[in-house]
C-alpha positions, 0 to 999 in steps of 0.5 A: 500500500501506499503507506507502507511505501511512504514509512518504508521512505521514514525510515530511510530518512530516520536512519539518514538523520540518525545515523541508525541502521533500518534493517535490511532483511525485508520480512523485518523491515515489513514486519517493522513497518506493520507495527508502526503502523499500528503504533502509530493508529492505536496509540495517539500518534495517527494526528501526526504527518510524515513531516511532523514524524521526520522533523521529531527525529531531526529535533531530536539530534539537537534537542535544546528544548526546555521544559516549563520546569527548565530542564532540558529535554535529553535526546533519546538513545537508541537501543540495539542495531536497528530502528525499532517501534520503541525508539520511534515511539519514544522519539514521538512521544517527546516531540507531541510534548513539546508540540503540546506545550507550544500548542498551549503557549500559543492558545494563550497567547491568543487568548490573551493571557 
């Protein structure tokens, strides 16, 4: 299908920023595939667009971003030797906390508070 095109293509583009392997063996790959898609539908995360997806991991080399507390957010680190749904997840998971913080300062500001 077309999407299992399109996250074939992140994925590529997750290892190209991350320096991290996608697997080479096609059944893992597709299998890969498979469950980030249902990640991606049945854990809150099917709002977001293929460049949201891409930009999270772009961000996520840097992450300078503050929490309201001052702390700084700490990049994720991968485990094993390939892309896996846990390291996409927790990459996500931080980027929707961060979209979510901005989404609130900007709801206020123009609210006017």
């Amino acid at each position: 299908s077309e999407l299992t095109e399109i996250l074939g293509d992140v994925l590529i583009n997750i290892s190209v920023i991350t320096g991290h392997k996608a697997p080479a063996n096609e059944l893992y790959l597709e299998l890969l595939i498979e469950e980030l898609k249902v990640y991606l539908y049945e854990y809150g995360f099917d709002n977001l667009t293929i460049q949201e997806i891409i930009l999270a991991f772009r961000l996520n080399c840097k992450c300078n971003f503050r929490y309201p507390s001052g702390d700084y957010a700490e990049p994720i680190s991968i485990f094993g030797e390939y892309i896996s749904v846990d390291y996409v997840s927790r990459v996500l998971h931080t980027y929707l906390t961060f979209r979510n913080i901005l989404d609130s300062n900007l709801k206020n500001i123009i609210d006017g508070y």
